[in-house]
SERO-4910 file (N, C-alpha, C, O; in steps of 0.05 Angstrom, whole numbers):
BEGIN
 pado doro    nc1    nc2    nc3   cac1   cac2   cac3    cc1    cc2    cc3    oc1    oc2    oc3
  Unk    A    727  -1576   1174    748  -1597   1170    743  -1618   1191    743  -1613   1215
  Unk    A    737  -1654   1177    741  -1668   1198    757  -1671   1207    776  -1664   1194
  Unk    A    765  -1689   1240    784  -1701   1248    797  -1732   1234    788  -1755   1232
  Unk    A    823  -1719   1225    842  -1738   1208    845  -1728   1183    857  -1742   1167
  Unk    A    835  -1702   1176    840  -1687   1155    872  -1675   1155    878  -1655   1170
  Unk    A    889  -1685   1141    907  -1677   1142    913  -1642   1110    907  -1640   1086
  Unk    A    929  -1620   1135    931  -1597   1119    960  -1591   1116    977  -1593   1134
  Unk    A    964  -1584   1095   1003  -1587   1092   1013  -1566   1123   1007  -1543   1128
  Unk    A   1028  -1585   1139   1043  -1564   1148   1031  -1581   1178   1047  -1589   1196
  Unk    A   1000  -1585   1178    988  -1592   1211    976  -1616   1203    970  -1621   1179
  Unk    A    972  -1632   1222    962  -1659   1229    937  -1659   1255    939  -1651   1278
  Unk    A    921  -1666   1244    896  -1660   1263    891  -1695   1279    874  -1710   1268
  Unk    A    903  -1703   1302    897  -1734   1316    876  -1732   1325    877  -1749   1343
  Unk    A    849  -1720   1328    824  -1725   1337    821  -1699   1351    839  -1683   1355
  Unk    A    789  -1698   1361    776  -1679   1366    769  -1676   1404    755  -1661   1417
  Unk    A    791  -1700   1413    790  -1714   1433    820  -1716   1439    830  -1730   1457
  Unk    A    834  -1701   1423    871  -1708   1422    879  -1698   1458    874  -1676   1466
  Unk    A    893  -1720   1476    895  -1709   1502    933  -1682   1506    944  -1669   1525
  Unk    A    939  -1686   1476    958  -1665   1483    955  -1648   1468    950  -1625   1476
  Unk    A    956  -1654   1443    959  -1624   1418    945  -1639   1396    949  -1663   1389
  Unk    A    926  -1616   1384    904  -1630   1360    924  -1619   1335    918  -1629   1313
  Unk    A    947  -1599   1333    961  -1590   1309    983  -1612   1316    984  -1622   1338
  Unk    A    999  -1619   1296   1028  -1635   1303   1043  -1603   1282   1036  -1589   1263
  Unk    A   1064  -1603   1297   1091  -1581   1278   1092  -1599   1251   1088  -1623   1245
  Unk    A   1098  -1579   1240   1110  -1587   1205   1132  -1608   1209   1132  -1631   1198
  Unk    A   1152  -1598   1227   1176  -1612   1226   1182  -1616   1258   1180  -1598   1275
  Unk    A   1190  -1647   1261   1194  -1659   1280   1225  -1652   1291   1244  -1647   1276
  Unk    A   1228  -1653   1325   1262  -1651   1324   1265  -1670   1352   1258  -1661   1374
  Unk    A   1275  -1695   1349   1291  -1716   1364   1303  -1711   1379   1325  -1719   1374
  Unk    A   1303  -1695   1405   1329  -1701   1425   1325  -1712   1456   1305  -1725   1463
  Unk    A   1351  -1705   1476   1355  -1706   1492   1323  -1703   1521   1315  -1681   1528
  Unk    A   1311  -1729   1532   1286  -1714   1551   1294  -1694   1570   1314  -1702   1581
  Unk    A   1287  -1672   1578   1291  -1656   1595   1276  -1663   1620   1260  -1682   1621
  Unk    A   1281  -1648   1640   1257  -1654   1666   1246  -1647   1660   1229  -1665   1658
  Unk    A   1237  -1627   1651   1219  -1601   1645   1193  -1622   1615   1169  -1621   1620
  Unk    A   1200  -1634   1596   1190  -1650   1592   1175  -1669   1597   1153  -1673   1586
  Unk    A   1190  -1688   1619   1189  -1706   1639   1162  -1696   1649   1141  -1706   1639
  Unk    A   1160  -1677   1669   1138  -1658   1677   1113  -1656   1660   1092  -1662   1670
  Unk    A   1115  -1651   1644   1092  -1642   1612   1072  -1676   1612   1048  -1680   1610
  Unk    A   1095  -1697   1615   1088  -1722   1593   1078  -1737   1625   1060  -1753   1622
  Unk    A   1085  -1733   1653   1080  -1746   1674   1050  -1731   1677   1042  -1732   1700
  Unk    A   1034  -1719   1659   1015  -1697   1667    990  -1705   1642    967  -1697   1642
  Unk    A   1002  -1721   1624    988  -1723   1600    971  -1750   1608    979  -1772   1617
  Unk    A    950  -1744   1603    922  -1768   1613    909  -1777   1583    897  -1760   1568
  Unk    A    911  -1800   1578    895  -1817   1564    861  -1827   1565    850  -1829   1587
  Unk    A    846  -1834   1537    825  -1843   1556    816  -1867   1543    823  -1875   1521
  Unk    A    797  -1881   1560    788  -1905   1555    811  -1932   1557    822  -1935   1580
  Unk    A    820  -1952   1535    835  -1973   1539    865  -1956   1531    886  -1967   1536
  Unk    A    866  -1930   1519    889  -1917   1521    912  -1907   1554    933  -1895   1557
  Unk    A    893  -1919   1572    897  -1903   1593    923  -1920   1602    939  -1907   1616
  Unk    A    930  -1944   1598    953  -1953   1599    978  -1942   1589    999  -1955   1595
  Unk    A    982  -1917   1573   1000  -1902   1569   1008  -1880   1585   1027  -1865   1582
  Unk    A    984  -1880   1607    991  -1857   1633   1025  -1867   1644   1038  -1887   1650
  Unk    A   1029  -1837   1641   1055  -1838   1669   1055  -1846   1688   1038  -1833   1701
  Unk    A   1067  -1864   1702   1060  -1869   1733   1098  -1863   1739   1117  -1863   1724
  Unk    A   1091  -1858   1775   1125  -1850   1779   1133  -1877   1773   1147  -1874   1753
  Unk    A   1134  -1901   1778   1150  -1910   1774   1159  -1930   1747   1170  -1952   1745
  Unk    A   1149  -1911   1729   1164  -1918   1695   1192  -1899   1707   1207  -1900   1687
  Unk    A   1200  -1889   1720   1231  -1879   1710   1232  -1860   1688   1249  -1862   1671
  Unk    A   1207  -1836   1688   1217  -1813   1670   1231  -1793   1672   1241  -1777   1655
  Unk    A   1232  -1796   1700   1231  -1778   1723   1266  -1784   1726   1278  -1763   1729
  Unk    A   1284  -1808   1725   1307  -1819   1730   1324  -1815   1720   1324  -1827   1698
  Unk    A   1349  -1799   1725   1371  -1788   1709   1389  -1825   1695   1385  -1848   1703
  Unk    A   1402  -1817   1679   1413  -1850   1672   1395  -1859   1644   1402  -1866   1622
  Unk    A   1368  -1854   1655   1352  -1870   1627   1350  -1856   1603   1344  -1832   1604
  Unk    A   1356  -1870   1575   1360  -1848   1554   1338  -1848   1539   1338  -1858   1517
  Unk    A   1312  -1834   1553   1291  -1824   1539   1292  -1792   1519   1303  -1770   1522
  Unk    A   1275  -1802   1500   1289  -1776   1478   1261  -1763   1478   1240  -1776   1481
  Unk    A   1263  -1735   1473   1230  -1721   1465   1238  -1711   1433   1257  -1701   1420
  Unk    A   1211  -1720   1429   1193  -1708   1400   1192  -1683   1406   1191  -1678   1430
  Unk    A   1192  -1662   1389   1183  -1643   1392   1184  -1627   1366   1195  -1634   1345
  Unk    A   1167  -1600   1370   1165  -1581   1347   1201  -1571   1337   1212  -1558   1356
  Unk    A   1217  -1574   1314   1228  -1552   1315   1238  -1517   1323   1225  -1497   1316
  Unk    A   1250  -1516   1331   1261  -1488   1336   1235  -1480   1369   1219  -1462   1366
  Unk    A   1235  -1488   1382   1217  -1495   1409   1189  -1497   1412   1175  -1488   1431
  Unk    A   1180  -1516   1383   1163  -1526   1378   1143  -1536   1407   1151  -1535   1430
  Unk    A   1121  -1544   1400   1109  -1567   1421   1118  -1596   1425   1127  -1610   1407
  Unk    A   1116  -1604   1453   1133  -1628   1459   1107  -1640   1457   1089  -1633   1472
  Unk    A   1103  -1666   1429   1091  -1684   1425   1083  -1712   1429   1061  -1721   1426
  Unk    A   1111  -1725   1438   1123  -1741   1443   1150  -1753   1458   1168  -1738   1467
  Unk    A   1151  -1785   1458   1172  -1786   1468   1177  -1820   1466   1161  -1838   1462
  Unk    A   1204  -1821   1470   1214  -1856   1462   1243  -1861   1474   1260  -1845   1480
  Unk    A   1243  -1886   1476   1259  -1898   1493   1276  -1922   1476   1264  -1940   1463
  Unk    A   1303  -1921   1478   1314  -1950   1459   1332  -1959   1468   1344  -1945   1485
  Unk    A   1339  -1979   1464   1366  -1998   1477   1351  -2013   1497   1327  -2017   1499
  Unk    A   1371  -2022   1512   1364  -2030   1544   1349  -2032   1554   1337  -2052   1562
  Unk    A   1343  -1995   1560   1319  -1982   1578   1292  -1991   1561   1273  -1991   1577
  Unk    A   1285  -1997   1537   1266  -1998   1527   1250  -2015   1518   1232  -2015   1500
  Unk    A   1266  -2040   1542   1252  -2055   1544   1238  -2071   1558   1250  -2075   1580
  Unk    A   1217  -2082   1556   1196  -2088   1579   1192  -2123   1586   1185  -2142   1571
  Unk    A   1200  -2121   1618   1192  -2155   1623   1176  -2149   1651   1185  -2140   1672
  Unk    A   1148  -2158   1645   1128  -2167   1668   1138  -2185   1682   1149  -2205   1673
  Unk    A   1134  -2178   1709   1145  -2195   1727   1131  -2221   1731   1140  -2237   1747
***
């Protein structure tokens, strides 16, 4: 099977994927945890992707900000993560 072959149920993002090469069947939206926070401040990009690295001071780490995690259903794998309103938005100084 190549990479980007999609199989009912898993999603294959490359052969080079820096978190998880399966995605869960079913996605579940909530609340970021620290413990998350942790996972996603740890996750390394490569090449011109590397601009999506965690650095401390994006504030994932910061109680107040309403970052939400992706994740597997029923304590699926944490895939993802997003940010809306306010906090989610960006002005270069």
């Amino acid at each position: 099977m190549s990479a980007g072959t999609v199989v009912p149920g898993q999603l294959r993002i490359g052969e080079n994927a820096p978190m998880t090469e399966v995605w869960p069947a079913q996605l579940l939206v909530r609340p970021l945890t620290t413990e998350d926070a942790g996972q996603i401040a740890q996750w390394r990009y490569d090449g011109p992707w590397r601009i999506y690295d965690s650095r401390p001071e994006d504030g994932l780490m910061s109680d107040n900000v309403a970052h939400l995690a992706v994740a597997g259903v029923d304590g699926g794998p944490l895939v993802g993560f997003c940010c809306s309103g306010t906090e989610a938005r960006w002005c270069p100084a």
